[in-house]
DRENDO-1510 file (C-alpha; in Angstrom, 1 decimal, always signed):
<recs>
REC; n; res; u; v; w
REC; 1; UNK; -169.6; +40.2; +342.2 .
REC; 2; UNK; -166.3; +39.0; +343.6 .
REC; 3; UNK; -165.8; +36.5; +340.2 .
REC; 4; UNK; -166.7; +39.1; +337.9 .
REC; 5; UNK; -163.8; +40.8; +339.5 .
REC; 6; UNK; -161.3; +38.3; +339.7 .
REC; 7; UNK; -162.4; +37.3; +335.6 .
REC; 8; UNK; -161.7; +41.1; +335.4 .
REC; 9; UNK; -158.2; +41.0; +336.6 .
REC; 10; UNK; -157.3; +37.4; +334.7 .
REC; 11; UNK; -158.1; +39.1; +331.6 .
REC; 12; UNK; -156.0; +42.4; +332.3 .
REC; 13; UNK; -153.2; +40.6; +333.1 .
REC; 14; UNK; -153.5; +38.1; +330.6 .
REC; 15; UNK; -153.3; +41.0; +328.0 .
REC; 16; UNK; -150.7; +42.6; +330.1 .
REC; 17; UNK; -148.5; +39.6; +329.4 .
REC; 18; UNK; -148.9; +39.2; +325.8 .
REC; 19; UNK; -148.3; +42.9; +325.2 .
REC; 20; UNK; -144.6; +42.4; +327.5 .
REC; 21; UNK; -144.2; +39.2; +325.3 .
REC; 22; UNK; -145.3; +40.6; +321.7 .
REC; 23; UNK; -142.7; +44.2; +322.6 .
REC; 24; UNK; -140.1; +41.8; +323.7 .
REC; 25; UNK; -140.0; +40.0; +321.2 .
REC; 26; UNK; -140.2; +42.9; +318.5 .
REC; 27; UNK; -137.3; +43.9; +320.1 .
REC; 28; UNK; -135.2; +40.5; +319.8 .
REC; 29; UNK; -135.3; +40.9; +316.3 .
REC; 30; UNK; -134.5; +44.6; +316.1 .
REC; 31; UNK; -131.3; +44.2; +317.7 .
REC; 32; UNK; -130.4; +40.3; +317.1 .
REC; 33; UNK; -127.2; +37.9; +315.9 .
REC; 34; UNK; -126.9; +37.2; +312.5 .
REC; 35; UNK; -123.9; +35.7; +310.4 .
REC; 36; UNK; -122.9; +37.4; +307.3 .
REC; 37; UNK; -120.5; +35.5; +304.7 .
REC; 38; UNK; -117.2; +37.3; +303.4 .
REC; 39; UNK; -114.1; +38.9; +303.9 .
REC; 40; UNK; -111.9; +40.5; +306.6 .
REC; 41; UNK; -109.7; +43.7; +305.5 .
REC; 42; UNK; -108.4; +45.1; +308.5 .
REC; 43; UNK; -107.8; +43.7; +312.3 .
REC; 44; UNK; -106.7; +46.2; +315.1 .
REC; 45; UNK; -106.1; +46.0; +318.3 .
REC; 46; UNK; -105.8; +48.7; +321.6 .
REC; 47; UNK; -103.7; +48.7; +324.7 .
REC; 48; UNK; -107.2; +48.3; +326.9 .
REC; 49; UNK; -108.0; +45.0; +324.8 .
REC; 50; UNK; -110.6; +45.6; +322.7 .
REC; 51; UNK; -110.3; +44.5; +319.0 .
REC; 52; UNK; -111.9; +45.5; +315.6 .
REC; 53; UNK; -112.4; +44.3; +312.1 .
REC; 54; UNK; -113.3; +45.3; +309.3 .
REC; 55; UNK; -115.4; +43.5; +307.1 .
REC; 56; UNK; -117.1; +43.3; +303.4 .
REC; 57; UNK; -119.8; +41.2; +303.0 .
REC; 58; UNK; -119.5; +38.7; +299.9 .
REC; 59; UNK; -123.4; +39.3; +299.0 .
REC; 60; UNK; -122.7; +43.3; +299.5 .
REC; 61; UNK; -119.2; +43.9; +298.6 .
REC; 62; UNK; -119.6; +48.3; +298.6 .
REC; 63; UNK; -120.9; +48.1; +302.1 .
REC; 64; UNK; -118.6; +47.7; +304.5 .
REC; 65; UNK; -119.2; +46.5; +308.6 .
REC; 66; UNK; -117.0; +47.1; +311.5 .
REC; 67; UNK; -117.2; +44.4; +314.4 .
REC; 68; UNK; -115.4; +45.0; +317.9 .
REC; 69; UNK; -115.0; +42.1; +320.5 .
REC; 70; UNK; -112.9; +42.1; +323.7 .
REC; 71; UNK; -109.9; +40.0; +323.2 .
REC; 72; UNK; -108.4; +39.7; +326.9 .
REC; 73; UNK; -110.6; +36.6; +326.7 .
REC; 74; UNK; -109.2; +33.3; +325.8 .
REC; 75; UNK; -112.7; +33.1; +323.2 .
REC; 76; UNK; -111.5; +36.7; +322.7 .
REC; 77; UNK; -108.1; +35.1; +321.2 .
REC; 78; UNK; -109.5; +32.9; +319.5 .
REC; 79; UNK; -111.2; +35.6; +317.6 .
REC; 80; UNK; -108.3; +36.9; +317.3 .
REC; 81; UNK; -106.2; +34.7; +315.5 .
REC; 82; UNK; -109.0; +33.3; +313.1 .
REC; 83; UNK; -109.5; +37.0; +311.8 .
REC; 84; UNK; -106.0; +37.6; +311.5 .
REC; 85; UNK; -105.5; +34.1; +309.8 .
REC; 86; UNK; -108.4; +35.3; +307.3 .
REC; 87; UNK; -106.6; +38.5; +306.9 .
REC; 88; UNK; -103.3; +37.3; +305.9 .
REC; 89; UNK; -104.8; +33.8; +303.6 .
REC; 90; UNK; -107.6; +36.0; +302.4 .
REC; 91; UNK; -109.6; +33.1; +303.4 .
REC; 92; UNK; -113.3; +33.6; +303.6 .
REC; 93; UNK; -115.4; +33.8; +306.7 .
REC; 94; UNK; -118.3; +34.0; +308.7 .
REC; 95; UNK; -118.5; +36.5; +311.3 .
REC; 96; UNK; -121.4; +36.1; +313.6 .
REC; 97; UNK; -122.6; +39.6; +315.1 .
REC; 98; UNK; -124.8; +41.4; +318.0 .
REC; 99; UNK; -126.7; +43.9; +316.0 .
REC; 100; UNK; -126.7; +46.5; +318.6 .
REC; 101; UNK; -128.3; +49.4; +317.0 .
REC; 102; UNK; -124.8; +51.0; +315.6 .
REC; 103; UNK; -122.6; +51.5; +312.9 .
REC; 104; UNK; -119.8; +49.2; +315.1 .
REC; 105; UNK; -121.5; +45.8; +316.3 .
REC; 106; UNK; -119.9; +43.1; +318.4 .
REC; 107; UNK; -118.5; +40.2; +317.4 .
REC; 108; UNK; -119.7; +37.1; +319.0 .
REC; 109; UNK; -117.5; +34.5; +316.4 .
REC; 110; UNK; -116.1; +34.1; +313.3 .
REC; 111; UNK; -115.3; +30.9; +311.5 .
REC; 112; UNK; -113.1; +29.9; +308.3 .
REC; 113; UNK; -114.5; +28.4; +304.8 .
</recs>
């Protein structure tokens, strides 16, 4: 009786930790990084350190993203300058982003073509 029991439990849990693994990971790629190709428009900055762009996407050109980052970092600066280089050459990029879930998503890195 005690086995039966035990097989019992091993099989709960064993489904317990495929569901956990098969939500978790439905979630990862609701909200995960992706890299979009195109160009920068507009870089701000506040008094508190945070930093925004704006970007158009070369594949989507009407549709317009907004990215923030936190640029009291030195990888925050670096950020920094390579969008505002992009903004004044007009250089392409790629901006790498944290789809968080809204309309402003986080920049994790942006590099020149």
């Amino acid at each position: 009786m005690m086995k039966i029991i035990m097989k019992i439990k091993q099989k709960i849990l064993l489904f317990l930790s495929i569901f956990v693994l098969m939500v978790g990971t439905a979630f990862a790629e609701l909200y995960g990084e992706y890299a979009e190709t195109g160009f920068i428009k507009l870089v701000t900055t506040t008094d508190e350190g945070l930093c925004r762009l704006l970007f158009i996407s070369k594949l989507h050109p009407d549709n317009q993203s907004s990215g923030d980052w936190w640029c009291g970092t030195s990888s925050g600066k670096n950020i920094l300058d390579l969008a505002k280089t992009a903004l004044i050459q007009e250089r392409r990029v790629i901006v790498v982003f944290r789809d968080n879930g809204k309309k402003v998503k986080q920049v994790l890195g942006i590099s020149l073509q």
